[in-house]
C-alpha positions in Angstrom: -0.9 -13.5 27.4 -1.4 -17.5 27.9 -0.8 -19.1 24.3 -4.0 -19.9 22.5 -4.9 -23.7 21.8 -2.9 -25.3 19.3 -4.3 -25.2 15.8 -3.8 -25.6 12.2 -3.7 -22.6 10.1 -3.7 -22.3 6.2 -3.0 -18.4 5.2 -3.8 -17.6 1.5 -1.5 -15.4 0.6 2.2 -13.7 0.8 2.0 -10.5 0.9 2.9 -8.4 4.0 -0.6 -9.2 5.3 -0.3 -12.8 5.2 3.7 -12.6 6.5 2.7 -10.6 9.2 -0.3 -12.9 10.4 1.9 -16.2 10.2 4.5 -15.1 12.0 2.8 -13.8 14.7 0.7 -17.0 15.0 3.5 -19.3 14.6 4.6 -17.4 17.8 1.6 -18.3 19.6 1.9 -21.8 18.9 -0.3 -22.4 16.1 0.9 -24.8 13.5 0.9 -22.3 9.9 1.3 -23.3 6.5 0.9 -20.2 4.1 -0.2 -21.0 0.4 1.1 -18.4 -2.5 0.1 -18.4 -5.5 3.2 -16.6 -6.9 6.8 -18.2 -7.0 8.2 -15.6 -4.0 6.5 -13.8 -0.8 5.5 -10.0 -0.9 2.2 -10.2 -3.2 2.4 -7.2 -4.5 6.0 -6.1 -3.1 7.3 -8.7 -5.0 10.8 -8.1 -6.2 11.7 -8.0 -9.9 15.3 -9.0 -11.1 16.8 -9.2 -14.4 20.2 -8.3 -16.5 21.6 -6.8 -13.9 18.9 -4.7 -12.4 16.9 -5.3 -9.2 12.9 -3.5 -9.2 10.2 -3.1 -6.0 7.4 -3.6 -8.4 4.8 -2.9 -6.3 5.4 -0.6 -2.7 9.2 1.5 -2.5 8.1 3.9 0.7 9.2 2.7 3.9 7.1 5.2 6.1 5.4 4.9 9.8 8.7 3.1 11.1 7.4 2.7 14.6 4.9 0.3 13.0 7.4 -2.0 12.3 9.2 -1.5 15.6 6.3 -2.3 17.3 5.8 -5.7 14.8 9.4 -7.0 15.4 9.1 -6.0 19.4 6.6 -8.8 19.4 9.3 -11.4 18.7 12.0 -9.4 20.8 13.8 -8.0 17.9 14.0 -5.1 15.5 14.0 -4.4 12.0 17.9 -3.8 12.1 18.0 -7.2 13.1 17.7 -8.0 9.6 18.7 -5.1 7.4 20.3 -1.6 7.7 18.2 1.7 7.2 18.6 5.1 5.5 17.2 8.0 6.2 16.4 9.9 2.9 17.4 13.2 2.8 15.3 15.0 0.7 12.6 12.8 1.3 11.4 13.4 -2.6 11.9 15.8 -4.9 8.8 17.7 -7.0 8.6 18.6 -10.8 5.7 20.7 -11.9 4.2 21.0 -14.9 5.6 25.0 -15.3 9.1 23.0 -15.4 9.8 24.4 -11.9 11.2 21.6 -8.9 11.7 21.8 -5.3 13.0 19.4 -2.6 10.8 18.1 0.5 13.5 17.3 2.8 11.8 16.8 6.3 13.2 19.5 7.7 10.3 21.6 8.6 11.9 24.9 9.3 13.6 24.5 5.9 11.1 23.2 4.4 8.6 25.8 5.8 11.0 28.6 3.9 11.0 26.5 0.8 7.2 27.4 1.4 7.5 30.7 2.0 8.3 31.8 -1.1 4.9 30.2 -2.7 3.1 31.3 0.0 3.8 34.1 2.7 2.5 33.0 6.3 2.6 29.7 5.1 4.9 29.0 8.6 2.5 30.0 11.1 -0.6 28.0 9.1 1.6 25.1 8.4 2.5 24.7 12.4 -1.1 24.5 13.1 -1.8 22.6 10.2 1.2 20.1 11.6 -0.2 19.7 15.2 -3.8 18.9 14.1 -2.0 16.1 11.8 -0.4 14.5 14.7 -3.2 14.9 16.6 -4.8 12.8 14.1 -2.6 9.6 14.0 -2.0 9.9 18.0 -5.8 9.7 17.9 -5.9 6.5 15.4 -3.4 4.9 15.9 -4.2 4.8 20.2 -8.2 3.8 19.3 -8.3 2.6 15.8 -5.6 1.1 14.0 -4.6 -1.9 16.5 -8.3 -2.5 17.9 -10.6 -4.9 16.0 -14.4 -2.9 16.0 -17.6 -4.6 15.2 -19.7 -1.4 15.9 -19.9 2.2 15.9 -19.6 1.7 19.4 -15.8 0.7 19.2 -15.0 3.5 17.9 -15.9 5.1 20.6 -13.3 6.7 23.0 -12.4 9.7 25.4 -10.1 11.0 22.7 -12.4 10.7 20.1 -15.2 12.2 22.3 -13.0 14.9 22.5 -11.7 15.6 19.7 -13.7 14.3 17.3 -14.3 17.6 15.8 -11.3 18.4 14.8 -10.6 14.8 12.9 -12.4 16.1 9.8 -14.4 13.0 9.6 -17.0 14.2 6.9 -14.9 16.9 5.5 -12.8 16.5 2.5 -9.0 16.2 2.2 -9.2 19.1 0.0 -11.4 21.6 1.7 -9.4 21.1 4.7 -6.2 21.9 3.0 -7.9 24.8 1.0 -8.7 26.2 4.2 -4.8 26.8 5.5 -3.1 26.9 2.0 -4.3 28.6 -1.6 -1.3 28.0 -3.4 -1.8 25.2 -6.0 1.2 23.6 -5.8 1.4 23.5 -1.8 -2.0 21.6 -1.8 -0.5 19.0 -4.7 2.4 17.9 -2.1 -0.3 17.7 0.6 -2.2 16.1 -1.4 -0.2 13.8 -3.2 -0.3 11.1 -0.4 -3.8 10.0 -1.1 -2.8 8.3 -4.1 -1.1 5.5 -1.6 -4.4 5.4 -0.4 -6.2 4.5 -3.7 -8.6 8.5 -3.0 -8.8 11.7 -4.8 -8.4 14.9 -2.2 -12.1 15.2 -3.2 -13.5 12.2 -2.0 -10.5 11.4 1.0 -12.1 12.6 4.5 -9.7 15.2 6.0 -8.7 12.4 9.0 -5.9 11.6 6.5 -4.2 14.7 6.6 -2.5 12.5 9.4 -0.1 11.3 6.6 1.7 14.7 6.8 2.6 14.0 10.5 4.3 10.9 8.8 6.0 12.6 5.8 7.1 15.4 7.8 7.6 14.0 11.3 8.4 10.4 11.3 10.9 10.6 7.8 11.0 8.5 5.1 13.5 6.1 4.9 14.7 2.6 2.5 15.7 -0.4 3.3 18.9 -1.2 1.9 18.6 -4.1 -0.8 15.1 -2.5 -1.0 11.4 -3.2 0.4 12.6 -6.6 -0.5 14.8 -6.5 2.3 11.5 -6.1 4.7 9.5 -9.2 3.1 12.4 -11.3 3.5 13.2 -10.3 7.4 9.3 -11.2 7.9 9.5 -14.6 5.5 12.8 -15.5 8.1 10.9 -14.6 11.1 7.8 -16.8 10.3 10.6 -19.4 9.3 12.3 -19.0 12.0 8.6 -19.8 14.3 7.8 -22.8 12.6 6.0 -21.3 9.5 5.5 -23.5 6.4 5.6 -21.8 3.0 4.1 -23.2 -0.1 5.2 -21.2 -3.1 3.1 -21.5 -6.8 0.0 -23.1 -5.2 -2.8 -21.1 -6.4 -5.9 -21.6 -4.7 -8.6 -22.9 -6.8 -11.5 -23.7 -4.2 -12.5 -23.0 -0.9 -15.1 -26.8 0.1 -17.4 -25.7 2.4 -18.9 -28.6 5.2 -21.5 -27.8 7.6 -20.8 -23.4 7.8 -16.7 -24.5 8.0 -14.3 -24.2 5.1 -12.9 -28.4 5.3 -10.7 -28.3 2.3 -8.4 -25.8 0.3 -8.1 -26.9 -3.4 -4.8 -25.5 -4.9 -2.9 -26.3 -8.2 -0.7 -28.6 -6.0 -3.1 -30.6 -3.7 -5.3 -30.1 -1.1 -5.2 -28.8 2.2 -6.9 -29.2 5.4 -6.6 -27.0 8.7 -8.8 -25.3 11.5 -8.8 -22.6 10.7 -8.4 -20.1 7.2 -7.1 -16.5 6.9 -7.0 -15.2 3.2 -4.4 -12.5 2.3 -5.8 -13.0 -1.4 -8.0 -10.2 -2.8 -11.5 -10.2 -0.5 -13.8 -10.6 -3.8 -11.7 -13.4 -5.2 -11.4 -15.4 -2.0 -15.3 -15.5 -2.0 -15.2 -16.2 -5.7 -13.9 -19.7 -5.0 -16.3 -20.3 -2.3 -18.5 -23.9 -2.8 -21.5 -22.4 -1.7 -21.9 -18.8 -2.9 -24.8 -18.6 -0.7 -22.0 -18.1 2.1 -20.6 -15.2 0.7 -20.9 -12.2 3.1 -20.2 -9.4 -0.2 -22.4 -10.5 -3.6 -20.6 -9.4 -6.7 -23.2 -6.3 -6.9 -21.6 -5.5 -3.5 -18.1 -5.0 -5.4 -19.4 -3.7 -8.4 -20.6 -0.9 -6.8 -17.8 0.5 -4.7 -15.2 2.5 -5.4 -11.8 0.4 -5.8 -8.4 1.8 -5.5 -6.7 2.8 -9.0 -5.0 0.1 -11.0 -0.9 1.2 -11.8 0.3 1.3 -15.5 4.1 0.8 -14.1 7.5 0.8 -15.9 10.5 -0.5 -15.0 13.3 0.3 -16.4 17.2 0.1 -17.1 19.2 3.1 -18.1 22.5 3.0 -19.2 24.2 6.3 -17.7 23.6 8.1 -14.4 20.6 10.8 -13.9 21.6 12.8 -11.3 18.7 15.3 -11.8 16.6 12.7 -10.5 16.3 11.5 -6.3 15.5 8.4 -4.5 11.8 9.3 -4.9 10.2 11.6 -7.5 6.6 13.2 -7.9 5.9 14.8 -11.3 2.4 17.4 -11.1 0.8 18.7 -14.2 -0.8 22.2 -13.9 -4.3 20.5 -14.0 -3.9 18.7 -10.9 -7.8 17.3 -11.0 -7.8 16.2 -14.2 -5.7 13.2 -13.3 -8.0 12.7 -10.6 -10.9 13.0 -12.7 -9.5 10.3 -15.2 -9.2 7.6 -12.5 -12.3 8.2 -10.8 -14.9 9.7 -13.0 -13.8 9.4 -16.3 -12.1 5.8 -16.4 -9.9 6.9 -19.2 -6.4 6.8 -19.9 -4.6 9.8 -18.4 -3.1 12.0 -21.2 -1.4 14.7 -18.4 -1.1 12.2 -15.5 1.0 13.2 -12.4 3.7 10.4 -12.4 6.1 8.9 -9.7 9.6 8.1 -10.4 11.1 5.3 -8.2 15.3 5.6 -8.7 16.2 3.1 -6.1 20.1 3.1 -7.8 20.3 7.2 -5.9 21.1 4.8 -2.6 21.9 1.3 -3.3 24.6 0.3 -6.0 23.0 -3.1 -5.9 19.8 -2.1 -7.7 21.8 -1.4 -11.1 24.9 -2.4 -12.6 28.0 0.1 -12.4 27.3 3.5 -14.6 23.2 2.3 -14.8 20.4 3.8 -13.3 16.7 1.2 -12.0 13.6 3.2 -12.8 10.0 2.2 -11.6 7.9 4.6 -13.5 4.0 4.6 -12.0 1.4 6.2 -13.7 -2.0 5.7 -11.5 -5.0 5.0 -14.0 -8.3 3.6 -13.8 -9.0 0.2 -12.7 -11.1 -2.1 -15.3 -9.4 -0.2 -18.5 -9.1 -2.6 -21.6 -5.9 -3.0 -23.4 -3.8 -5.0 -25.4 -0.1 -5.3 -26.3 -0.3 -2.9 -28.8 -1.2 -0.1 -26.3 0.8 -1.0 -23.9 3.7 -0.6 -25.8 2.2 2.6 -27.6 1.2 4.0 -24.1 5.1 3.7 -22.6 6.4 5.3 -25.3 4.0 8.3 -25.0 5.1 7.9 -20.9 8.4 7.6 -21.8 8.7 10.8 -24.1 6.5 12.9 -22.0 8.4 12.2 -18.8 11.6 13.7 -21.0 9.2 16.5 -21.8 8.0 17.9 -18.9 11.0 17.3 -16.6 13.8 18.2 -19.6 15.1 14.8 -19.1 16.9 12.7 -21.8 17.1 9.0 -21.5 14.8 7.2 -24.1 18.2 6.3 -26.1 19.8 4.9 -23.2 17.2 2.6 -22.2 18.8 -0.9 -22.0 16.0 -2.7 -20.3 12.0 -2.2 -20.0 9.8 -4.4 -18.6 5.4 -3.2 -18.6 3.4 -4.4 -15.7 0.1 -2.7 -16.0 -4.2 -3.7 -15.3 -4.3 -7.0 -16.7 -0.9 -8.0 -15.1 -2.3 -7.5 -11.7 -5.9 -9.3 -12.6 -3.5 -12.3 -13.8 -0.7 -12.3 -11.2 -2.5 -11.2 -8.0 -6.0 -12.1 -9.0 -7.0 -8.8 -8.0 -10.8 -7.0 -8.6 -10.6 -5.3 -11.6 -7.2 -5.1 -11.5 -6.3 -2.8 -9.1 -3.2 -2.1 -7.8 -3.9 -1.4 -3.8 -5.2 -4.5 -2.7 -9.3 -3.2 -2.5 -11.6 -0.5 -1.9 -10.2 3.4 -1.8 -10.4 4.7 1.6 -13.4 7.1 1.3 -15.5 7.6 4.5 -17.9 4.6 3.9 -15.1 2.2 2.8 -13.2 2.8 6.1 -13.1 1.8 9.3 -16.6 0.1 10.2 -17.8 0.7 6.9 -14.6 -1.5 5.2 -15.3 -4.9 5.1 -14.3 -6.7 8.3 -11.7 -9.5 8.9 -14.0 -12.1 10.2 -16.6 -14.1 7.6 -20.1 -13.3 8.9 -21.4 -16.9 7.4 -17.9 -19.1 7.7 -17.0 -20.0 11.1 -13.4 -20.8 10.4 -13.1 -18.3 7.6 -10.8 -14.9 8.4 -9.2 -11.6 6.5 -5.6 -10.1 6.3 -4.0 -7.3 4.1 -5.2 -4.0 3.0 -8.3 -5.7 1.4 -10.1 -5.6 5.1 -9.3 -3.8 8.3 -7.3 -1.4 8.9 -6.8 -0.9 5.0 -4.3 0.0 2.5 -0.8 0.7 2.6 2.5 -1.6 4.3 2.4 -0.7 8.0 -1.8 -1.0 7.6 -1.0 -4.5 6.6 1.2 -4.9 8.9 -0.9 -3.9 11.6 -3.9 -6.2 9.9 -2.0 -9.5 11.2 -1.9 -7.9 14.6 -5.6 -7.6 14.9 -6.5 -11.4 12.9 -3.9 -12.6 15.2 -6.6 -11.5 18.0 -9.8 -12.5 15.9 -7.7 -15.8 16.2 -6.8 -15.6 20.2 -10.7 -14.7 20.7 -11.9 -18.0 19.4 -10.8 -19.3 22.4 -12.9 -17.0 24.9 
């Protein structure tokens, strides 16, 4: 494709979104300055160092590989380019609330015995179960994911004409699951992925059993030095095109002139370009606009949708090895909705939460000094709870004893280093809505797709979206995707 007319872009933003974007319009010639408001790239995979210890404190699942394949193919290269990966093998290991555990190893005919034993003719169900998954994200990914749609028209193709029945649109995660498996704990793992997705199985449309092709078929696999290791390869790619980056510049005010954003006020100076793509949260960006009559989404717009869960996260440093722990960990307490219910209905701090257990030190002796173990401890809760240093501190502990609990662990004594990063920390650090942790609105069935709010201003000319705030939504390879499809909003002003 002929290079699009030279022009100057300001990006809001760092995180994969915004890396993504830059890069990939750098490559077409465009002349791109990105503004973070943080002191490093990633937004909210930004990398947490200290005595010794090395966190992810936001995303630690490198999944849907092919995604970034297909990102780094666009600048003739590949991820190995720029760091090595490992395939995990189990992919994560389960703890239930009845003290039991099993590994996931994506293996399907072990696995598929694993199942077996919860759940006689689970193989049979479980094949068909797996095909209709990977029917799915053929389906999406081929007319969905990498095409920008304005309509219900665009949606529109001979595979989803097809077989649009069978996508499970307007059914839920969990009656679709309930309908091939009964056994509690076989849902929970099927389940489980929806969190990443900011739903509850009740309120996820059933399309997204796709995620089990991608646990089960594609692998899940880390990036040695970390998902670090993945926002530094696309920081030196963009570098490598020409990108500028402007590190602790928060934006303070978008100056609108005549329908165009003219000006970008930021803690540094101010800016000037053609054209403006925000990777910052899609409510704040509009916040800062000069004329609020040009917002496309009022603050009753926000207000009244259903954002992904904020993260109450610990990250820790334990002195001594845990081997009963893996790479990944997913703890699930016997009431399985009440979680669910605490996040989404309730608002309340979870008492029996289903946790995740990041040990990053299982695969990579950089992440912890010699004889140490690195912990990210994520506890999904309600956006917009209050707190205060006094509960934060109060709520770990009660995290920290009932992990030991419930998976017969013992490391409280041990713990050498402990660092809280919970609702506020993401209001204050990523200026996010209510503080929540995913970047925007949980992907029900009208907060996706056409219904999720689109990566082009309807009132600012010059004004554009990236990240999992807009289009195609939340998650790494989604954001990664969303600079594919603004880099063609961009090549379109052109036409």
């Amino acid at each position: 494709m002929a290079k699009s007319i030279k022009k100057s872009i300001i990006i809001l933003g760092a995180g994969f979104g915004g890396l993504a974007a830059a890069a990939l319009l750098a490559k077409d010639g465009h002349q791109v300055t990105v503004l973070e408001k943080n002191e490093q790239p990633g937004g909210r995979a930004s990398s947490l160092s200290s005595n010794g210890f090395r966190f992810d404190m936001g995303p630690s699942w490198y999944m849907m590989p092919e995604v970034f394949e297909k990102f780094f193919a666009e600048f003739n290269k590949s991820p190995s380019d720029y760091f090595k990966l490992l395939p995990l093998k189990p992919h994560y290991r389960v703890f239930f609330g009845d003290k039991t555990q099993l590994d996931v190893t994506g293996d399907v005919q072990k696995d598929s015995k694993t199942f077996e034993k919860l759940e006689p003719g689970f193989t049979k169900k479980f094949d068909q179960y797996l095909a209709e998954s990977k029917l799915k994200y053929d389906i999406s990914t081929k007319s969905v994911l990498y095409r920008n749609i304005n309509s219900f028209f665009d949606l529109v193709s001979l595979d989803m004409i097809k077989h649009g029945p069978k996508l499970g649109v307007f059914q839920s995660m969990h009656s679709y699951i309930s309908k091939f498996f009964k056994h509690p704990k076989i849902q929970q793992i099927l389940e489980y992925n929806l969190v990443f997705l900011g739903c509850s199985p009740k309120n996820a449309p059933s399309l997204f059993s796709l995620m089990t092709h991608v646990d089960f078929n594609l692998g899940v696999w880390y990036p040695e030095g970390g998902i670090t290791s993945l926002v530094n390869a696309i920081e030196s790619l963009g570098k490598e095109h020409g990108v500028k980056f402007i590190y602790n510049a928060s934006a303070q005010k978008l100056v609108i002139e005549a329908g165009q954003i003219t000006k970008v006020v930021t803690t540094k100076k101010t800016y000037t370009a053609d054209i403006i793509i925000s990777n910052a949260d899609y409510q704040f960006t509009e916040s800062i606009l000069s004329d609020q009559s040009l917002r496309t989404y009022s603050e009753d717009y926000w207000s009244k949708k259903v954002m992904t869960p904020s993260a109450f996260l610990l990250y820790l440093g334990v002195k001594g090895k845990l081997p009963k722990l893996d790479h990944h960990n997913l703890y699930f307490g016997d009431d399985w909705s009440e979680h669910f219910d605490d996040v989404f209905k309730h608002h309340r701090w979870p008492i029996n939460p289903s946790i995740y257990i990041n040990k990053a030190s299982q695969n990579d002796a950089t992440a912890a000094p010699k004889g140490h173990e690195n912990l990210m401890v994520l506890v999904p809760v309600a956006a917009s709870l209050e707190e205060n240093e006094n509960w934060r501190t109060q709520y770990a502990e009660y995290i920290i004893r009932f992990i030991e609990e419930n998976l017969n662990l013992k490391f409280k004594e041990n713990i050498v280093y402990q660092k809280i990063f919970s609702v506020t920390d993401f209001k204050e650090r990523y200026n996010s809505y209510q503080g929540n942790a995913l970047g925007g609105l949980a992907h029900t069935l009208f907060q996706s797709a056409i219904w999720r709010p689109n990566n082009i201003s309807k009132k600012i000319s010059n004004l554009l979206f990236v990240g999992a705030n807009t289009v195609p939504g939340i998650g790494v390879p989604p954001a990664i995707i969303s600079g594919h499809l603004v880099r063609d909003r961009v090549r379109a002003l052109d036409q």
